[in-house]
C-alpha positions as CSV (number, residue, x, y, z in Angstrom):
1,X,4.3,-13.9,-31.7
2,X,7.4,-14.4,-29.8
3,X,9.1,-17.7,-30.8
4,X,9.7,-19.0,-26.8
5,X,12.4,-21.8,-27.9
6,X,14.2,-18.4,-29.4
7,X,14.1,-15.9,-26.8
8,X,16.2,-16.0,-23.9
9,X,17.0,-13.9,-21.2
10,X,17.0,-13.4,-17.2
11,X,15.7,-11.0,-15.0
12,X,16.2,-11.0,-11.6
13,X,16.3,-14.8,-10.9
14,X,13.3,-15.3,-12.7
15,X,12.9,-18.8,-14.4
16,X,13.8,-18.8,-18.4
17,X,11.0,-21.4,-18.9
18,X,8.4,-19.8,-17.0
19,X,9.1,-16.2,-18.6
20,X,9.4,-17.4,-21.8
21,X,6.1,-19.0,-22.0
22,X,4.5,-16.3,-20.7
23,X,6.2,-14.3,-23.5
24,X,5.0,-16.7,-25.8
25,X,1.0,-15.7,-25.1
26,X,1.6,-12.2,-25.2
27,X,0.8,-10.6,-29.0
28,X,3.3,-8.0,-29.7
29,X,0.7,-5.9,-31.8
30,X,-1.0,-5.5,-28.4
31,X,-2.1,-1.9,-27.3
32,X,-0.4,-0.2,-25.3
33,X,-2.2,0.7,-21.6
34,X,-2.3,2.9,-18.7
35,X,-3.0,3.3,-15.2
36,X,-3.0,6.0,-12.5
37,X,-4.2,5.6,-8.7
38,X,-2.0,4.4,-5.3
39,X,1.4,6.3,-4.6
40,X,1.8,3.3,-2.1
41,X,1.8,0.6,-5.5
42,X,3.5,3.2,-7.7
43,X,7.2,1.6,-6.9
44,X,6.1,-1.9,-7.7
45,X,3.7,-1.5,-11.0
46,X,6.4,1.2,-12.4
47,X,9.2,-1.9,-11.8
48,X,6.4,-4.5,-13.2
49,X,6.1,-2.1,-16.1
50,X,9.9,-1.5,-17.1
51,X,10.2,-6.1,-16.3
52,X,7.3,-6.8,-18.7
53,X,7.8,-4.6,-21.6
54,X,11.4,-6.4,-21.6
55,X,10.0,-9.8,-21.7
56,X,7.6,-8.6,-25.0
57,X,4.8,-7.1,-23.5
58,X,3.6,-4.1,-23.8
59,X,3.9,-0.7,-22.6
60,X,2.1,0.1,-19.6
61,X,2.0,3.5,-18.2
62,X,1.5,4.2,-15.0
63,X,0.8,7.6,-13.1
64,X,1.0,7.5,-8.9
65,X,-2.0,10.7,-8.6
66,X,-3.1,8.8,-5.2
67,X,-6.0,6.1,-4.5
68,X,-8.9,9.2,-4.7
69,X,-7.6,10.2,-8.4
70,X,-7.2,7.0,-9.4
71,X,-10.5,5.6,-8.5
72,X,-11.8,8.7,-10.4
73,X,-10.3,8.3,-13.1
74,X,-11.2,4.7,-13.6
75,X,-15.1,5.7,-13.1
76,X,-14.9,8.1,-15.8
77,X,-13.2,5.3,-18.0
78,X,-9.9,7.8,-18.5
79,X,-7.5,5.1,-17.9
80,X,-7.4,1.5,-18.5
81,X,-7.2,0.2,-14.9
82,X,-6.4,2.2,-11.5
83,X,-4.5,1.4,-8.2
84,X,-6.3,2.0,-5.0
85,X,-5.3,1.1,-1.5
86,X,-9.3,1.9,-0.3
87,X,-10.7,-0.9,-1.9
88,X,-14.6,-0.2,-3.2
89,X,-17.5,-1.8,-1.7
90,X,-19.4,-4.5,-3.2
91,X,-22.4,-1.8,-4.7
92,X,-19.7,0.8,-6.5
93,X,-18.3,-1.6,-8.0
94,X,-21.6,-3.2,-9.2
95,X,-23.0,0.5,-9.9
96,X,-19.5,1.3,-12.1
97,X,-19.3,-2.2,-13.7
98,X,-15.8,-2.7,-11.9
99,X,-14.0,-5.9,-11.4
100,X,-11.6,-5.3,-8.3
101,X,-8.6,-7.9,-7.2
102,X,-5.5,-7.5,-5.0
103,X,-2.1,-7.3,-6.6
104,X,0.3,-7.4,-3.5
105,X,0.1,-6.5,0.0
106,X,1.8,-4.2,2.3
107,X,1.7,-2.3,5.6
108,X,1.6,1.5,6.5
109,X,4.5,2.6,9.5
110,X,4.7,5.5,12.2
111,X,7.8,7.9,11.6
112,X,9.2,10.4,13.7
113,X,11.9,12.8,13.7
114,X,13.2,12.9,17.3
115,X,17.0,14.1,17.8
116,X,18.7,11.1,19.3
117,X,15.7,8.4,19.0
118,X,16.9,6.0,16.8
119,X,15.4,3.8,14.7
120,X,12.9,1.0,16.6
121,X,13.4,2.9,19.6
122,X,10.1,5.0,20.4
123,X,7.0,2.4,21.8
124,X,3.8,4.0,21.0
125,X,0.7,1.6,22.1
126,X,-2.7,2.4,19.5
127,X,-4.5,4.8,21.8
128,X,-1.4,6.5,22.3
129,X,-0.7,7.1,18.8
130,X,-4.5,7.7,18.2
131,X,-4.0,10.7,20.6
132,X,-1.0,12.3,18.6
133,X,-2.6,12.2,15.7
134,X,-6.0,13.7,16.5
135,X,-4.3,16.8,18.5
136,X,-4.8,16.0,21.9
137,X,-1.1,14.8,22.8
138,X,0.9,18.1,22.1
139,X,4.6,17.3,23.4
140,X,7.0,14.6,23.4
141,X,7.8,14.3,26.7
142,X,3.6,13.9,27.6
143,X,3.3,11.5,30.3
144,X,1.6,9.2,28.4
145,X,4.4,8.8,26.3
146,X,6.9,8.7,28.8
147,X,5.2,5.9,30.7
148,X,5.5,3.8,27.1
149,X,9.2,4.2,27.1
150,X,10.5,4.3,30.6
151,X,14.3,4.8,30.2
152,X,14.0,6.8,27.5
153,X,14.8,10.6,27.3
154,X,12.2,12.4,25.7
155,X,12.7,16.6,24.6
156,X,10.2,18.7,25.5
157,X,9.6,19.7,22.5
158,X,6.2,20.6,20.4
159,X,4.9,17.4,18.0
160,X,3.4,18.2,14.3
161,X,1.7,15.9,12.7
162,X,2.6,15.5,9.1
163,X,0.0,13.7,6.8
164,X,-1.4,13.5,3.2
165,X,-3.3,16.5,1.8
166,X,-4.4,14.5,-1.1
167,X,-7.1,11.6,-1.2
168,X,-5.2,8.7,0.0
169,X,-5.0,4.8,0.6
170,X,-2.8,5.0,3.1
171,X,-4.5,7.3,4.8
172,X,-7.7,5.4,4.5
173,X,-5.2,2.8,6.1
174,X,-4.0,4.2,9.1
175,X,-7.0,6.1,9.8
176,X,-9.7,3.4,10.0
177,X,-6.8,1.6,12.4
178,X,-6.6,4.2,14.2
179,X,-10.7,4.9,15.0
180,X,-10.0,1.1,15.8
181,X,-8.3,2.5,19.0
182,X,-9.7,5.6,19.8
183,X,-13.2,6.6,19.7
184,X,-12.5,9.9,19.6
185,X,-10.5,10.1,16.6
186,X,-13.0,8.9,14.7
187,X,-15.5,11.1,15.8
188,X,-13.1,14.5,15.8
189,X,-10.8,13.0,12.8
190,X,-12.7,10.2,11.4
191,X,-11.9,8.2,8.5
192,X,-11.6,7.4,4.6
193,X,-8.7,8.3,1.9
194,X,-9.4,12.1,3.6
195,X,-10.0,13.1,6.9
196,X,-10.1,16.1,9.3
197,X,-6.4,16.0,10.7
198,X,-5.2,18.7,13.0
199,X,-5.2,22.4,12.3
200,X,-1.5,23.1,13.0
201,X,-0.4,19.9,10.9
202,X,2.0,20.1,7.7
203,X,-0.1,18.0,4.6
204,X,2.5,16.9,2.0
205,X,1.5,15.4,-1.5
206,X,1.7,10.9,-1.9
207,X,3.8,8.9,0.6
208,X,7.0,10.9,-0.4
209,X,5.7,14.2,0.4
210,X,5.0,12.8,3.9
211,X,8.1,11.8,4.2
212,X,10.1,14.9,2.8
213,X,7.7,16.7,5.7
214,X,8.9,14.7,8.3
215,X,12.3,14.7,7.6
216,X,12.8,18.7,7.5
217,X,10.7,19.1,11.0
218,X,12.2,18.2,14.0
219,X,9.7,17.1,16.7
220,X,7.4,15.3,13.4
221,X,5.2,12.5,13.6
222,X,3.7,11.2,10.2
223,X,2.7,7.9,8.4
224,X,3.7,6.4,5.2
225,X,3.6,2.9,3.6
226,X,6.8,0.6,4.3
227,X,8.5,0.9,1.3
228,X,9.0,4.8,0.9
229,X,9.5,5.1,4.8
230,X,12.9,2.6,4.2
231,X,13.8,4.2,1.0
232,X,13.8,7.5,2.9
233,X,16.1,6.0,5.5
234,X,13.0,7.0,8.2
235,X,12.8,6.4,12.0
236,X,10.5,3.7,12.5
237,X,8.2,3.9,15.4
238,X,7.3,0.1,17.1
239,X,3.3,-0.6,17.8
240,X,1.6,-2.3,20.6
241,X,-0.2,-5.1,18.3
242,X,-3.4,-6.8,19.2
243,X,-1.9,-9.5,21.3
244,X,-0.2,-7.1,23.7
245,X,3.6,-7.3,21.8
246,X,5.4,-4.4,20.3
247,X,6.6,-4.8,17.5
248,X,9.0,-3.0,14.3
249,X,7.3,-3.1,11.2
250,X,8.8,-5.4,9.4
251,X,8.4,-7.4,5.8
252,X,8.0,-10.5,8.2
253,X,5.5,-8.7,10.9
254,X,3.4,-7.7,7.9
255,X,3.4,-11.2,6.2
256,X,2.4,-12.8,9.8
257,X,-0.2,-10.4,10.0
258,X,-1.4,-11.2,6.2
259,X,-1.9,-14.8,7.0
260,X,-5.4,-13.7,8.4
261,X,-6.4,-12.4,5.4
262,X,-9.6,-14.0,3.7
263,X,-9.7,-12.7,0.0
264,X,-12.8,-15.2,-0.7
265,X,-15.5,-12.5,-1.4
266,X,-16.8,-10.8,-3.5
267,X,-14.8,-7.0,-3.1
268,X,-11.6,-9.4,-2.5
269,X,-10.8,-7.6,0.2
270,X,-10.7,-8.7,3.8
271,X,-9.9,-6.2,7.0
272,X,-6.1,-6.8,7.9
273,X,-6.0,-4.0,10.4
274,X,-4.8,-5.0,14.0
275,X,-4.7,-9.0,13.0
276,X,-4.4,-11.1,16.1
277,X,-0.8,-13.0,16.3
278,X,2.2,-12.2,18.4
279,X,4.5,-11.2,15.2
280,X,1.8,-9.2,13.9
281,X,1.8,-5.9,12.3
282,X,-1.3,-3.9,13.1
283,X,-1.7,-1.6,10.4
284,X,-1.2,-4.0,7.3
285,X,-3.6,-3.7,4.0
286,X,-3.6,-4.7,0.2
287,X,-3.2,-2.7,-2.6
288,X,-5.8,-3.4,-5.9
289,X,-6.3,-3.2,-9.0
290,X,-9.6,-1.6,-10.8
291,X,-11.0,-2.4,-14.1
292,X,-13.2,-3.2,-16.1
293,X,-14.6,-5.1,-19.3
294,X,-13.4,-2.9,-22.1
295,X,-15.4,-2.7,-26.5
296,X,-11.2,-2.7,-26.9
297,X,-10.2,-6.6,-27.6
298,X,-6.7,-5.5,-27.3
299,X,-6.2,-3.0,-24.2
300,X,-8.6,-5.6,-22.2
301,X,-5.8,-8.4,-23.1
302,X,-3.2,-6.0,-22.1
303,X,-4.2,-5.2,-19.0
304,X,-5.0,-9.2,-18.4
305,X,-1.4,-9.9,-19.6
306,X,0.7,-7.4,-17.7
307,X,-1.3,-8.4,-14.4
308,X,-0.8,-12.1,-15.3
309,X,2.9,-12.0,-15.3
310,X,2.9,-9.0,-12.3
311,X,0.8,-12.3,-10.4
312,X,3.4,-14.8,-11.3
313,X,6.5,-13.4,-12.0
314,X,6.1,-9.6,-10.1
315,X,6.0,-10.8,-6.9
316,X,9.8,-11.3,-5.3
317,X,10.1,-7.8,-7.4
318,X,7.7,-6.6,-4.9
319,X,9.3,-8.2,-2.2
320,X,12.8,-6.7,-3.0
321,X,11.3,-3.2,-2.9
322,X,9.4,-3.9,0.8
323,X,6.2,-5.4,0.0
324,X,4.9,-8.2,1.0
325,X,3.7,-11.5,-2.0
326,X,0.3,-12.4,-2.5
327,X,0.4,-16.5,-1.2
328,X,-0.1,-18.6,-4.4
329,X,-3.8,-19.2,-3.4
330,X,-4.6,-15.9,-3.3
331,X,-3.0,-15.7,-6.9
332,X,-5.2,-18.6,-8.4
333,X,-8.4,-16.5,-6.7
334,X,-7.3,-13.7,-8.6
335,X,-6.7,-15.1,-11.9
336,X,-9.9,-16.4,-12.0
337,X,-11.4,-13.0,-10.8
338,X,-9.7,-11.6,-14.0
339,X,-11.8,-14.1,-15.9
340,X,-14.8,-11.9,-15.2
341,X,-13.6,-9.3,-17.5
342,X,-14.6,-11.0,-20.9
């Protein structure tokens, strides 16, 4: 065991104290563990991982394959826990013994490349959008999109949509908000972590193959999850939320949003699309964590361990790379949701 009074260190503001007797629980002949699932969590649990192996845990390996492998893999019991953005229902997770919680939350954006359209510029209302991306709305200057942005110079030029080709939470994301606007996109498109998107799209591999897509085609329109949009220096695209306001998605639009969420169930996860709220960010989700109870004393500690300290000392990590915290009651719901797995 680590000797807490002994071990000293500081990692990104973190309190001493608090690390160091969380370091003081963890054994360090614990087994090391691995995980594969969400491209959208991969930033944040690869950060976790490199944080708590430094503070004496253990090694935790984590592979971004998308939500669809990852829930895959953790059925077939290949991994030790999976990240999924298209949290399970209530009956898969009873039929494949799963325990499921949330680990952070965050919100999937609209990007364009549109010469001279900055950043926050465009307005697209959901209907609008819905439109685009099931086909029907084939240029940029489309009257319906001109009448959003009145001022605004638009090219006439063609629009490809640009979305995931593998099976993906952000997908399931953005495409159950957007059969929230459009009837006909979910009947021609539809929804789930795969879906029926355009003929003439371009499909690119996780959230960064989106946005490599996007950024090589002028005239794009794609999706992607907060974080790798900023990272990749994207154009952001503002909604029409639920209570008539347009708004940038923001940390802060996506935390006002997230106040609406009811994680008291069963599945742990509540429906944060288009949230009512001024401020609010309509296409806003959590990211969770799969697993289950383990014949492995060791890996089923690990796995409780590393999610432990992700719960209570992950989170401003999270933050720093565009996510948004789980509140601190939403944390206690989950710790005692881990207590499931004996």
């Amino acid at each position: 065991m680590i000797q807490s009074k002994r071990f000293m260190f500081k990692l990104m503001g973190m309190s001493t104290v608090a690390a160091m007797g969380f370091a003081a629980a963890v054994s360090a002949q614990a087994t090391d563990i691995t995980g594969a699932g969400s491209t959208f969590a991969y930033p944040s649990y690869t950060k976790w991982a490199e944080a708590f192996k430094a503070v004496g845990g253990v090694n935790v390996n984590y592979q971004g394959i998308g939500s669809g492998g990852g829930m895959k893999q953790i059925k077939a019991k290949t991994v030790d826990f999976a990240g999924t953005d298209a949290p399970m229902s209530e009956a898969e997770l009873d039929a494949n013994h799963l325990v499921q919680f949330p680990s952070e939350m965050g919100g999937a954006t609209i990007v364009v490349n549109l010469p001279g359209i900055k950043a926050n510029a465009l307005k697209l209302d959901g209907p609008t959008a819905a439109d685009i991306f099931r086909g029907a709305i084939t240029k940029w200057n489309d009257p319906r999109i001109v009448a959003l942005n009145k001022g605004m110079k638009l090219p006439d030029l063609a629009i490809t949509v640009c979305y995931r080709s593998d099976a993906s939470g952000t997908t399931f994301m953005f495409s159950n908000y957007l059969a929230k606007q459009s009837e006909a996109f979910k009947k021609e498109v539809g929804t789930g972590t795969a879906v029926n998107w355009p003929a003439n799209g371009v499909g690119g591999k996780g959230n960064p193959g989106v946005a490599a897509s996007v950024q090589k085609i002028a005239g794009a329109i794609g999706y992607a999850d907060f974080p790798d949009a900023r990272a990749n220096n994207l154009t952001f695209v503002m909604l029409k939320n639920k209570a008539g306001h347009f708004v940038a998605p923001t940390q802060k639009a996506m935390a006002a949003a997230a106040t609406y969420a009811d994680f008291k169930t069963k599945t742990m996860a509540p429906d944060l699309l288009d949230m009512p709220g001024k401020d609010s960010w309509p296409i806003v989700s959590a990211t969770y964590v799969l697993s289950y109870e383990q014949a492995d004393a060791a890996k089923q500690k690990a796995v409780k361990d590393f999610f432990t300290w992700s719960l209570n000392h992950g989170q401003k990590l999270a933050e720093d790379l565009g996510y948004v915290a789980l509140p601190s009651s939403v944390v206690k719901l989950v710790e005692a949701r881990m207590k499931e797995m004996k």
